[in-house]
Each structure stands twice: as C-alpha cells, then as structure tokens.
ZALUMTOR-931316 format. One line per 10 residues: number of its first residue (from 1); their letters; for each residue x, y, z of N, C-alpha, C. Coordinates in pm, 1 decimal, always signed. Each point is the difference from the previous one (the first is absolute). Example, Ala and Ser with C-alpha at 12.3 -4.5 7.8 and 13.67 -1.06 7.14 Angstrom:
BEGIN
1) AS) +1319.0/-569.0/+780.0/-89.0/+119.0/+0.0/+90.0/+120.0/+0.0; -35.0/+105.0/-72.0/+82.0/+119.0/+6.0/-77.0/+109.0/+73.0
***
This chain:
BEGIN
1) XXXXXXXXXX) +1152.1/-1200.4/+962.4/-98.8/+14.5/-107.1/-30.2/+146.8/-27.9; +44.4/+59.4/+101.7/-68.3/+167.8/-4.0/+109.6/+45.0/-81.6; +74.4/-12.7/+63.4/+137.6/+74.4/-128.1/-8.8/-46.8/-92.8; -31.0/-91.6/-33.8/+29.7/-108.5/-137.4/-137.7/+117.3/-123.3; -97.9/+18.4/+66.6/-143.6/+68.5/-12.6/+77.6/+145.4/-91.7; +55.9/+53.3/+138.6/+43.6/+144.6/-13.1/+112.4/+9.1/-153.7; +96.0/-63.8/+41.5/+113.7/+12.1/-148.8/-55.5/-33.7/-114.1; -53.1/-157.3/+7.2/+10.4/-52.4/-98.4/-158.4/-31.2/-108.3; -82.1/-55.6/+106.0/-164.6/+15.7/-46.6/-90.4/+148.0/-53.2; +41.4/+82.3/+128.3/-95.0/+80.7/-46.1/+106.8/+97.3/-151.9
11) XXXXXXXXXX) +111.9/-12.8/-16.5/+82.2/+82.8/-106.9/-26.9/-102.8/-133.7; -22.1/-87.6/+20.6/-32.2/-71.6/-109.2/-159.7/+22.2/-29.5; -99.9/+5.7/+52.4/-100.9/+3.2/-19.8/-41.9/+153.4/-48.2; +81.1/+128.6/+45.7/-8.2/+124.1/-56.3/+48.8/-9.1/-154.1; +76.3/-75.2/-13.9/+50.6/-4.7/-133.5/-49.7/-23.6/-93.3; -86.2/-97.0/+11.1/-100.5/-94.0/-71.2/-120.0/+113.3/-31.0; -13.6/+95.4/+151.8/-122.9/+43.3/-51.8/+13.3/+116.6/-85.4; +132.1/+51.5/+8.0/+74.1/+111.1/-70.2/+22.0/-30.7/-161.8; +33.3/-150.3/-10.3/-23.7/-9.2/-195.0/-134.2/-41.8/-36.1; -122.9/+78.7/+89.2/-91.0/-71.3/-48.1/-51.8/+166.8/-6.0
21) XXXXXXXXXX) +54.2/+95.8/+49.3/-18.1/+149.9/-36.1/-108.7/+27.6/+115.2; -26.5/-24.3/+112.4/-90.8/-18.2/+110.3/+57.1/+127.6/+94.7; -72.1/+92.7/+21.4/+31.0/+108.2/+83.7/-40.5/-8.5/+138.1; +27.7/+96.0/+99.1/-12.1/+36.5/+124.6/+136.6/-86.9/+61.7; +76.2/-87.4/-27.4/+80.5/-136.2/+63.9/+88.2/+80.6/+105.7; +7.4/+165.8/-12.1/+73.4/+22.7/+123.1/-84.2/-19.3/+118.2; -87.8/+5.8/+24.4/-100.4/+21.0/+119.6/-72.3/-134.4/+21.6; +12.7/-120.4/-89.7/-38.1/-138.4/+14.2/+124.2/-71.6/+36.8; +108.0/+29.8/-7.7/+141.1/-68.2/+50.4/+43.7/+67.1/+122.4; -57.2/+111.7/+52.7/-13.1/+23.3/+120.8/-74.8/-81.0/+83.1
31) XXXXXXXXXX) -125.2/+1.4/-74.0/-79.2/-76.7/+112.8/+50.0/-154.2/+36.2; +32.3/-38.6/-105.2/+50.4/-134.8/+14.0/+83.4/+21.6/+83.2; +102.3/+50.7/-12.8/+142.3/+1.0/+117.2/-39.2/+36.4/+137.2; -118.2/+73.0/+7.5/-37.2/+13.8/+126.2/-82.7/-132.0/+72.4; -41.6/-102.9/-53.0/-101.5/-83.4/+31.5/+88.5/-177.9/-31.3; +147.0/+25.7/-39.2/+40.6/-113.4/+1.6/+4.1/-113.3/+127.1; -37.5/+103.7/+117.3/+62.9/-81.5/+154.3/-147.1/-68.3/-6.3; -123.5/+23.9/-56.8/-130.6/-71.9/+5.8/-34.4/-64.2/-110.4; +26.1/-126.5/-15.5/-15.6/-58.5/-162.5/-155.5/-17.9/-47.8; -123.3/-8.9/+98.9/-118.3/+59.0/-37.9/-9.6/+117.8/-66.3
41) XXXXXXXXXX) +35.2/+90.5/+57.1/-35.7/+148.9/-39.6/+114.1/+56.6/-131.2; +154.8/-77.4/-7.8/+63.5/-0.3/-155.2/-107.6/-110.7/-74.1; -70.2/-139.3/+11.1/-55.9/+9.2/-78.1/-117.2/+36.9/-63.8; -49.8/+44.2/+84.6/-96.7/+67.0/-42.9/+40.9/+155.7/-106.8; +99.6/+16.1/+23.5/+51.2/+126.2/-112.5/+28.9/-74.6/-99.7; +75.9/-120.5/-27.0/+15.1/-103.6/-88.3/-80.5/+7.7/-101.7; -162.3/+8.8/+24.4/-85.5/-73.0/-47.5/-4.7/+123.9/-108.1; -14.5/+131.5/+40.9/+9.0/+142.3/-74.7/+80.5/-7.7/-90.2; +129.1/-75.0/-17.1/+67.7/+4.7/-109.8/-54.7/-88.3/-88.5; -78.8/-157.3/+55.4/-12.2/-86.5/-115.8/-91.8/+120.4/-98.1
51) XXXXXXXXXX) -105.8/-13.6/+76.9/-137.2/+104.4/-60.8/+79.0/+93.2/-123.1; +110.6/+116.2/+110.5/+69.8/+68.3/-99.3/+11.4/-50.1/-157.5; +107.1/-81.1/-10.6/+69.5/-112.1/-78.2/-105.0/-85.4/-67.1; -83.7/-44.3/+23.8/-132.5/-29.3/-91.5/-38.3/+76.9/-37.8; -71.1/+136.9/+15.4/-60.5/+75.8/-27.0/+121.1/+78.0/-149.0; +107.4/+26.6/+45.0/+65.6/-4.0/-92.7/+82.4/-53.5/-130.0; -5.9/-110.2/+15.6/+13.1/-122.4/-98.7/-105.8/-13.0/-48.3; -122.8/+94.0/+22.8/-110.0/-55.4/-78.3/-60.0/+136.6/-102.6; +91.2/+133.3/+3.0/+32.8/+86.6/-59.8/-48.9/+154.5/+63.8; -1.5/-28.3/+154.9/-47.4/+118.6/+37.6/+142.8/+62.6/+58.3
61) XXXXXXXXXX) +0.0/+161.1/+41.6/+71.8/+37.5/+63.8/-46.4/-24.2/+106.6; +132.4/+21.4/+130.2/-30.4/-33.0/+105.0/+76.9/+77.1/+131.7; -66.8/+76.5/+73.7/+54.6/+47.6/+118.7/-36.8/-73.2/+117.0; +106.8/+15.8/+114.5/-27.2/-61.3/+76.5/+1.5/+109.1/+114.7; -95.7/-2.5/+77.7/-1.4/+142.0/+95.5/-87.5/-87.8/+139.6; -49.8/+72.6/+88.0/-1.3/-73.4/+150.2/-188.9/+28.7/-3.2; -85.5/+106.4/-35.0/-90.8/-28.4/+23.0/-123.8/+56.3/-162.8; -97.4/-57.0/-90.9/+17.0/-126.3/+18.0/+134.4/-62.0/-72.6; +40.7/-117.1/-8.1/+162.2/-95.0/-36.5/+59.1/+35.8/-82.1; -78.1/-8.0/-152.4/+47.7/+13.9/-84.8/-138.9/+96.1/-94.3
71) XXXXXXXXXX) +105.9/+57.3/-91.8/-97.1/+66.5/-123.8/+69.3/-21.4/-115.8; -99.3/-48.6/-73.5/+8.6/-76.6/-135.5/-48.6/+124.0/-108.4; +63.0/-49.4/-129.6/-54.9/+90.7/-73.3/+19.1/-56.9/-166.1; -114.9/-19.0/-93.2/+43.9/-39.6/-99.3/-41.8/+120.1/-73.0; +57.3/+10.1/-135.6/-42.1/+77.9/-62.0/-42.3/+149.4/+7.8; +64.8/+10.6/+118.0/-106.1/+149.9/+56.1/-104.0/-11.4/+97.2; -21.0/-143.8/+7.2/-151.7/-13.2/+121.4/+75.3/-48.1/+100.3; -51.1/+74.3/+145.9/+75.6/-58.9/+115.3/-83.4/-31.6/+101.3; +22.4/-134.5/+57.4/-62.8/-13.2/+143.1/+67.0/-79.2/+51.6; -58.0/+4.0/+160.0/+99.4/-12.9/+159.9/-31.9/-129.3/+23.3
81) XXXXXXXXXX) +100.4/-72.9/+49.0/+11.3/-146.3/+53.6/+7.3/-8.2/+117.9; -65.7/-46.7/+110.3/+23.7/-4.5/+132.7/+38.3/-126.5/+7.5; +99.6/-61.5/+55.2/+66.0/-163.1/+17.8/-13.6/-91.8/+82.6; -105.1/-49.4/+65.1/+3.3/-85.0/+107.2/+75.2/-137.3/+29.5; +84.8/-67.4/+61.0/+1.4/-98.8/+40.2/-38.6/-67.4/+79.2; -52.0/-180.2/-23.7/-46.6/-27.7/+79.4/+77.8/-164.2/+22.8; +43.9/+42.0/+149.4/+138.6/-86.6/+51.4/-67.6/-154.4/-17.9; +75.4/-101.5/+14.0/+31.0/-132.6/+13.5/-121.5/-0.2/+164.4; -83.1/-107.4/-16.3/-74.7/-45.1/+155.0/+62.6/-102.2/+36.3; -66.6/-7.2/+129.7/+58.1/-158.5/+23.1/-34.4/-78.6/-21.4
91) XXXXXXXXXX) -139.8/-57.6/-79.6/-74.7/-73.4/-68.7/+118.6/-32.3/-137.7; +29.5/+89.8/-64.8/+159.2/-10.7/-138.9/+81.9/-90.6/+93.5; +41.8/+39.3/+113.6/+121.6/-132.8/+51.7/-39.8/-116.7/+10.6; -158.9/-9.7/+64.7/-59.1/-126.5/+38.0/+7.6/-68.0/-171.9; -26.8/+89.2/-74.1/-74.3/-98.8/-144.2/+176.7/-36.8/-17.5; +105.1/+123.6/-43.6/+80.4/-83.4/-64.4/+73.0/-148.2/+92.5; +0.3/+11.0/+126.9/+33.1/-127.0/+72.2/-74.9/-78.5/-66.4; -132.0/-40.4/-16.4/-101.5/-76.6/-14.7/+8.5/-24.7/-133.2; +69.7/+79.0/-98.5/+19.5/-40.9/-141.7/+175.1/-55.0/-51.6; +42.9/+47.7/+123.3/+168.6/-91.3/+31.1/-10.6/-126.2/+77.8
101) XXXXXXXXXX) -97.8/-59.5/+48.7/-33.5/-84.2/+81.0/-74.1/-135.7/-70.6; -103.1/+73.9/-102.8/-94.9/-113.2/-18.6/+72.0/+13.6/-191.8; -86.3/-161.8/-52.4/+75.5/+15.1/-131.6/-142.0/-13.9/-30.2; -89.7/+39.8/+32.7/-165.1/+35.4/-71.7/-17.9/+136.9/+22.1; -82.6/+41.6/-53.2/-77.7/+138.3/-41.6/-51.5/+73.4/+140.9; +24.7/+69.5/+34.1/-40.9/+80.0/+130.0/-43.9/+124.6/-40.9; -112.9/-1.5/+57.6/-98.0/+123.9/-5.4/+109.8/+126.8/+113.6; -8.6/+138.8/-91.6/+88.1/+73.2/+50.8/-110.6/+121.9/-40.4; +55.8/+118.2/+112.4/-33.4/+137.1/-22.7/-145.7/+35.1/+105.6; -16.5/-124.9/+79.1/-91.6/+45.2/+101.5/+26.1/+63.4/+122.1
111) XXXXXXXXXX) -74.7/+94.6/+63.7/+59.8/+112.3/+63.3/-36.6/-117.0/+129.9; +37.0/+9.8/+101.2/-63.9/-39.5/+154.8/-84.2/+92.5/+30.5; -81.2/-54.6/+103.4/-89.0/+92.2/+39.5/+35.0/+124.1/+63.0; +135.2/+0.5/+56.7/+81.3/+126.3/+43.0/+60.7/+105.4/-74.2; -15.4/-39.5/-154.2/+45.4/+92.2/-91.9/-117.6/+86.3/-69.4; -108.6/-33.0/+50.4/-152.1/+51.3/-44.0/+19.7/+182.2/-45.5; -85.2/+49.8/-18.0/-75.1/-59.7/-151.2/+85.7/-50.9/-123.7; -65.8/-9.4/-62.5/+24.2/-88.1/-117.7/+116.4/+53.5/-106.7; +36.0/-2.9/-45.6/+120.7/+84.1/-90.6/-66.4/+73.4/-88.0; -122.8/-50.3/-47.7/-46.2/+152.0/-120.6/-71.6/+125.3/+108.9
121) XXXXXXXXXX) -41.1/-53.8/+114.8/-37.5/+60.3/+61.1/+140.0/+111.8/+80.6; +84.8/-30.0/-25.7/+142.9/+53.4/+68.2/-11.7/+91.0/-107.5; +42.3/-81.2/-137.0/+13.9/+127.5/-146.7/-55.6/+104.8/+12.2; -176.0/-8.5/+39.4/-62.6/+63.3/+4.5/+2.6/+171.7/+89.3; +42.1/-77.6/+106.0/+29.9/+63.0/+128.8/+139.5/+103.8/+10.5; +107.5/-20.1/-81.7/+92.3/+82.5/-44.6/-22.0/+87.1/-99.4; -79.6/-52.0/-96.9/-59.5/+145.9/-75.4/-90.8/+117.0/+24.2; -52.8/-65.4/+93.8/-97.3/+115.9/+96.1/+103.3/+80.6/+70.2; +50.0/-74.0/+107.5/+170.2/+79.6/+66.0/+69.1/+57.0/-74.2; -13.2/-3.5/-133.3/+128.1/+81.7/-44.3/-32.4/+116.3/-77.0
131) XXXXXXXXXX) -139.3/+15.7/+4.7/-88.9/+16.4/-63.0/+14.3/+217.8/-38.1; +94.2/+60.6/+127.0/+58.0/+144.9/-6.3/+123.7/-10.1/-60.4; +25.2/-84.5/-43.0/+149.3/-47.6/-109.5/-65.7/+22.7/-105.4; -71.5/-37.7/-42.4/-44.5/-1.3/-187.4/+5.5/+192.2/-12.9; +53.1/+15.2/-86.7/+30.6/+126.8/-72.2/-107.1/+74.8/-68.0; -50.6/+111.0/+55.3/-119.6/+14.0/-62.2/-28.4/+65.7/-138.2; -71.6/-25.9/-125.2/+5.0/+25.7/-141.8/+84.6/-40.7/-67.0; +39.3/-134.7/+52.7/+94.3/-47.1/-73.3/-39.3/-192.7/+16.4; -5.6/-87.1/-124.6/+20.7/-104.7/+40.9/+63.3/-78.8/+151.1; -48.2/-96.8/+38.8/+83.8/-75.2/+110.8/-47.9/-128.9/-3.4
141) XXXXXXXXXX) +120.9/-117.7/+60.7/-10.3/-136.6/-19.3/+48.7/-36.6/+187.4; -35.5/-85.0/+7.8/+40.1/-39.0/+113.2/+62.5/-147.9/-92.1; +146.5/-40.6/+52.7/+75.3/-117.9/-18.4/-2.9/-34.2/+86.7; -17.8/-178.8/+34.3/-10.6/-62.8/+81.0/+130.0/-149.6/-48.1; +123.1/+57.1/+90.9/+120.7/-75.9/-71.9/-36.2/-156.5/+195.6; -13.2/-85.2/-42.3/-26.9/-121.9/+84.5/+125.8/-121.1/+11.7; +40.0/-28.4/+134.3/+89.6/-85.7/+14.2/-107.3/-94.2/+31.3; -145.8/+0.1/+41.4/-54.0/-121.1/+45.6/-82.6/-108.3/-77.0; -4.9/-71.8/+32.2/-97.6/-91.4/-65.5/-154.0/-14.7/-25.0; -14.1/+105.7/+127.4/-141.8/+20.2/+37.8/-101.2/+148.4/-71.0
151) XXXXXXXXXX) +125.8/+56.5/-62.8/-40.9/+99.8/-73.1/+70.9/-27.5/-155.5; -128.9/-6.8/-95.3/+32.6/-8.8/-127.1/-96.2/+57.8/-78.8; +39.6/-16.0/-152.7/-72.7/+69.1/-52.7/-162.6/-93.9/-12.5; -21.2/-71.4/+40.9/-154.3/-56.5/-32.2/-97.1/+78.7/+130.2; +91.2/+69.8/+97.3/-149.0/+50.1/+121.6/+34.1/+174.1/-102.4; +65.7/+16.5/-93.0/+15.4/+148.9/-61.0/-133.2/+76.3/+16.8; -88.9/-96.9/-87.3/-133.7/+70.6/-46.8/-121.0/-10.4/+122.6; +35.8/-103.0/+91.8/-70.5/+44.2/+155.0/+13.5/+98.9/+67.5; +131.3/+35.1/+2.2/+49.0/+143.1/+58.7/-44.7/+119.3/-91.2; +13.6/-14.5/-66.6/-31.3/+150.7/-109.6/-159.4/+15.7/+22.8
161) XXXXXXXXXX) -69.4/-105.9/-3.1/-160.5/-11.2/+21.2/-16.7/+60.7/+160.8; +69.8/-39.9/+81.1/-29.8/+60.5/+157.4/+68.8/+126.7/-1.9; +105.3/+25.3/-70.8/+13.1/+179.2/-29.1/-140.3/+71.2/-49.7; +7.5/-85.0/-131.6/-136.2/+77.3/-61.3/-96.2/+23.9/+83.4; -74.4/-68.6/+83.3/-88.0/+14.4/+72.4/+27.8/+105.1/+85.2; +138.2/+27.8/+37.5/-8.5/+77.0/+123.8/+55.2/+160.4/-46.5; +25.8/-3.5/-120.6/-35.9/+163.2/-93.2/-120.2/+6.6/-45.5; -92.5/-107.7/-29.9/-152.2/+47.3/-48.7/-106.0/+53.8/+136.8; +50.3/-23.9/+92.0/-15.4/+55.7/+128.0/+55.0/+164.9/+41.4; +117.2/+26.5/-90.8/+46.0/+94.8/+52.1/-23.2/+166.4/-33.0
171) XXXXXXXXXX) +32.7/+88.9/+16.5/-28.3/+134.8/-30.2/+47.8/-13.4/-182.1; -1.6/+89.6/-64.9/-2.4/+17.6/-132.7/+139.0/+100.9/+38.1; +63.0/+60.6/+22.5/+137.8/+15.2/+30.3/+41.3/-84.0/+104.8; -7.3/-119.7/+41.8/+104.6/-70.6/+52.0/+115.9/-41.0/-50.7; +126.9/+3.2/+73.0/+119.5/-35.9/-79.1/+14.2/-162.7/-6.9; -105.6/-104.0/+65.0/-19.9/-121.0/-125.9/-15.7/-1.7/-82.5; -62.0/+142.6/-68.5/-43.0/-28.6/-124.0/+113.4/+19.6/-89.7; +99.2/+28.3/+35.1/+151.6/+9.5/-98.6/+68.8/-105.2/-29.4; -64.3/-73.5/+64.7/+71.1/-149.2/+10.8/-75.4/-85.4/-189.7; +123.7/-29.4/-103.8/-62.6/-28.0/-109.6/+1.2/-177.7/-18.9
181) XXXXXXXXXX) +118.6/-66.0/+63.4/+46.7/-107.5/-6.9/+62.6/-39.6/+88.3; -23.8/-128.7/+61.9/+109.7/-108.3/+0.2/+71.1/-63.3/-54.9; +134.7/-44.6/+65.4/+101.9/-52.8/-106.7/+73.5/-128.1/+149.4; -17.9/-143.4/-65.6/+84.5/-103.1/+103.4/+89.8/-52.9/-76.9; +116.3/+41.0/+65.3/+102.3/-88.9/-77.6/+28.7/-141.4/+144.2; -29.9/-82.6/-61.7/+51.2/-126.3/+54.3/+103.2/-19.9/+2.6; +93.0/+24.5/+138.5/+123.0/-37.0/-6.0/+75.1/-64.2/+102.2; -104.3/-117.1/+23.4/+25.7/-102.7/+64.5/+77.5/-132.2/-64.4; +76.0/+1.6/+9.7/+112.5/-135.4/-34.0/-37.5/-85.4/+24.9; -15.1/-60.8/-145.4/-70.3/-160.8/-28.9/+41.2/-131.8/+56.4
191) XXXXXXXXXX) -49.2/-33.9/+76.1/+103.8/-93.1/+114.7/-28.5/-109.7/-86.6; -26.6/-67.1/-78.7/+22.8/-105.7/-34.1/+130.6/-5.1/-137.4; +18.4/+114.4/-55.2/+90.8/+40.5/-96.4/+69.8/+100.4/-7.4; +25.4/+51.3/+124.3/+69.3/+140.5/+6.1/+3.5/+118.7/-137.1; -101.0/+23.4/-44.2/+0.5/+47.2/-91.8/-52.8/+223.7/+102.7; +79.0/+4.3/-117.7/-55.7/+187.6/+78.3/-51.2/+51.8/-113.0; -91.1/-23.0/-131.4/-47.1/+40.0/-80.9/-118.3/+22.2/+110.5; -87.0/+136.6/-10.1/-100.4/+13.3/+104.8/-128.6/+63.3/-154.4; -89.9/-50.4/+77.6/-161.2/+30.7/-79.1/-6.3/+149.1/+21.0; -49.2/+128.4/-107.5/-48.2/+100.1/+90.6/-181.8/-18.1/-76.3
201) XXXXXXXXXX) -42.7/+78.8/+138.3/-175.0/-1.7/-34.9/-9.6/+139.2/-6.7; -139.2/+39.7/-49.8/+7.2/+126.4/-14.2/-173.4/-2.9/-41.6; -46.4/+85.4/+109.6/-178.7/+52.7/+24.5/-55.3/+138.4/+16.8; -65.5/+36.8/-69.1/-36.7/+157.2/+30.1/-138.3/-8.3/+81.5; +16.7/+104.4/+94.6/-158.5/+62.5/+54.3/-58.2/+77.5/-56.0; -134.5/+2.8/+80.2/-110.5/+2.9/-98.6/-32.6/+160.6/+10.1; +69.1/+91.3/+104.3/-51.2/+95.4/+1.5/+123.9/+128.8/+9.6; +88.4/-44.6/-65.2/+81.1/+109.8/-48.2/+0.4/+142.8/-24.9; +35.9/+109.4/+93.4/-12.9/+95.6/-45.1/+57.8/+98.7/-99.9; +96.2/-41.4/-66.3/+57.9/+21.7/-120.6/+55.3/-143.4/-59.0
211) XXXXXXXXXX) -75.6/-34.0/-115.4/+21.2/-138.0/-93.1/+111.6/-25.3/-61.0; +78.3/-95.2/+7.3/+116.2/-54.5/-43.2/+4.9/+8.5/-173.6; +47.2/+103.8/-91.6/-40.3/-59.6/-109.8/+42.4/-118.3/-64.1; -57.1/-24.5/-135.1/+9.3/-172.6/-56.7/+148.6/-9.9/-15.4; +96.4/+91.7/-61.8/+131.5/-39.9/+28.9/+70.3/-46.6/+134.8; +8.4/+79.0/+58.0/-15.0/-11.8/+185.9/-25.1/-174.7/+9.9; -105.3/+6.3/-21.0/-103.1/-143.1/+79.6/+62.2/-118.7/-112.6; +28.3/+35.7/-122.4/+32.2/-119.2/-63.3/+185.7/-37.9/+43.9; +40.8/+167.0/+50.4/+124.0/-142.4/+6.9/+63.6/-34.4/+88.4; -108.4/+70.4/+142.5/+33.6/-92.3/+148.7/-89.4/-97.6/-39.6
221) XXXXXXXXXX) -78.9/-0.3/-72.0/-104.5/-170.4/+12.5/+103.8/-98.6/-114.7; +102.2/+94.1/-46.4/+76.2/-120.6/-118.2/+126.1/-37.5/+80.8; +28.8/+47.6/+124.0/+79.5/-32.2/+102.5/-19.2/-140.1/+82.9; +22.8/-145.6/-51.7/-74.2/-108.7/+25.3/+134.6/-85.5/+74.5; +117.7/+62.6/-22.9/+124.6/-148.9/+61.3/+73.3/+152.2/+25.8; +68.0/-93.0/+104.1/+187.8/+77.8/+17.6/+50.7/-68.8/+101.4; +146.1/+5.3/-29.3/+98.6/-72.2/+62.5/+85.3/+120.7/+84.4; -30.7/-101.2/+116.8/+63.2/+91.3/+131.6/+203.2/+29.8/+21.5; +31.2/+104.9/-59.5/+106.4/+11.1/+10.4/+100.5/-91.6/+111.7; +93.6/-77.6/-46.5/+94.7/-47.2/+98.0/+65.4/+49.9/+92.4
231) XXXXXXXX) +31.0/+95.9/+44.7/+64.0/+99.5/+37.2/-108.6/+7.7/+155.2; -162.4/-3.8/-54.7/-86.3/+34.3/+132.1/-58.0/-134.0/+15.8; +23.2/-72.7/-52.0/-56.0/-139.7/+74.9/+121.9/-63.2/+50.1; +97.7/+9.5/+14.8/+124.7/-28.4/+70.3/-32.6/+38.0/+130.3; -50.8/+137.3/+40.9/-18.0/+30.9/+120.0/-133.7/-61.2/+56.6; -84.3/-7.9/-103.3/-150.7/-43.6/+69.3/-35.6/-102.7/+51.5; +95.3/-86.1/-55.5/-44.4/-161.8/+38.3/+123.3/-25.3/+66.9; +75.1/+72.2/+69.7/+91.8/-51.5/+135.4/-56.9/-12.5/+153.8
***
C-alpha cells in the first residue's frame, strides 16, 4: 500500500492540485512522502488538500504551506486557514456495525463516556491550542475537516459560543482574538448511501481582531456543499 501511496496516489493528487493553480505543492508532497509509513498522520495532510481544493473551486487562490495550512486570497484580500482533522472514534465503528446490523433507524454519533468532552467542546479546545498559529493582522479561520459522526456541523455554534466566552475573558491583544471563523466540512461518508457530497458550515466570532470584510464573509458563508475528491477518499475509507 505504501508504494502504491508513493508512485501512484500521491503523483496523482499533485496533479489535480497543480490544474487547479494551487501553490507551495513542492513542500506539501514532501510532507506527504514523508508520512506515508503512518496513514493517520498522511491523512491528516489529506484533509489540507480537500480544504485546499474547496477553497479553490470556490474562486480563491490558494497556497499550501505548513504553518498556518493554507492562505487564501480573493481579490486582493488574504487570510490564513489552519486545518484540523478530526479522526474516525470508536463510537463511528460501533454505529456503522449497528447500522449494518439492524434494518431500523439507529441513533449514531454518541461519544462514550471515554471519549469525553463532548465534540463542540473538543472544537472548542483546538482553537484555543492553535491559537499562536492565527497570523497576526490578518484574517484567520480555523477548518474543522471531520471523519466522525460525533462531530458535525449542528454542535458548530456551541463551540464558537465557548470560544467566545473564553476571548471575552481575554487580554485585548490576545492572539484569540485573530481567530474570525469557523468552517466544518462534514466529511463523513453517508453510510446508508455512500454518498461523499459533504455539508460545509461556516460561523464567525464575536470578537475578532481584524473583521472579515462582507466580500470575505459572503463567500466562505456561500461555501455550503463539496464533493470529496476520489483520488482522497480512496485512501480514507480503507
């Protein structure tokens, strides 16, 4: 599988991102080639290209660089994407057995008590952590790309509310306060229809220290569907 990764996956997937006019790909096809022997940690670089590749199909330029992920730019306005993924639990194996098993409706996406806290409370908790990543005087989004069930876009606006709270607390130069938006792309595979069309959500905080303008904000908030390239869900769901 690793060789198969090295020749054939990751040269196809540079390609793709190359007619889409997407820069930095020498130093993102490194990393990949370095991280193929750990298929967590290639996918988690994975997820940087969907983001990429949306973000660009939706008319922004797009670099891809290591800290923060990516920088977008429409029109002349630019801000930094930091990319999180958040892996498959084992609660996702329990549900899809339980939805391959039963031919009624099964409640899915509940964490066990061992996966605590709660998933908006997780969202939450990575934007604070990442929080010397956001670029300062310049827009920033934190993406939240999800293989699980337990994280979607309906806990979005719980998490952004327990951010908020915890910058209205903070110094008036804190680097939370750079933080302008969240962005979830749902890209958890629809087990009842295998479908990979994924939802994206998209929430701003409340205490921004440089404001997203209305172009900006209208057309990550007009960023509502995308379909997960074949090429990276081949690898994700093996």
């Amino acid at each position: 599988m690793e060789d198969r990764i090295q020749s054939l996956i990751i040269p196809h997937l540079i390609t793709q991102l190359e007619k889409e006019d997407i820069a930095g790909l020498k130093g993102y096809e490194q990393r990949l080639r370095a991280n193929t022997a750990v298929m967590q940690n290639l996918k988690d670089l994975l997820f940087e290209a969907d983001a990429a590749l949306m973000f660009s199909r939706h008319g922004f330029k797009v670099t891809i660089q290591e800290k923060p992920d990516l920088r977008i730019e429409l029109d002349g306005e630019i801000a930094y994407a930091e990319v999180k993924h958040f892996r498959e639990k084992e609660q996702d194996r329990k549900d899809e057995k339980a939805m391959q098993d039963s031919e009624d409706l099964v409640p899915v996406g509940i964490l066990c008590p061992k996966e605590e806290p709660e998933a908006w409370q997780q969202i939450a908790d990575v934007a604070i952590r990442k929080a010397e990543q956001y670029v300062d005087n310049n827009p920033n989004l934190l993406v939240i790309a999800t293989d699980s069930n337990a994280v979607d876009g309906f806990g979005l606006p719980t998490a952004v509310h327990l951010y908020n709270e915890e910058v209205a607390e903070s110094n008036a130069d804190s680097p939370l306060r750079r933080l302008n938006a969240f962005m979830l792309i749902d890209m958890v595979k629809e087990l009842w229809t295998g479908s990979e069309s994924k939802n994206v959500y998209f929430c701003q905080t409340a205490y921004m220290a440089i404001p997203l303008s209305t172009k900006l904000t209208d057309a990550l908030a007009n960023i509502q569907r995308w379909s997960t390239p074949k090429n990276i869900t081949s690898i994700r769901y093996r």
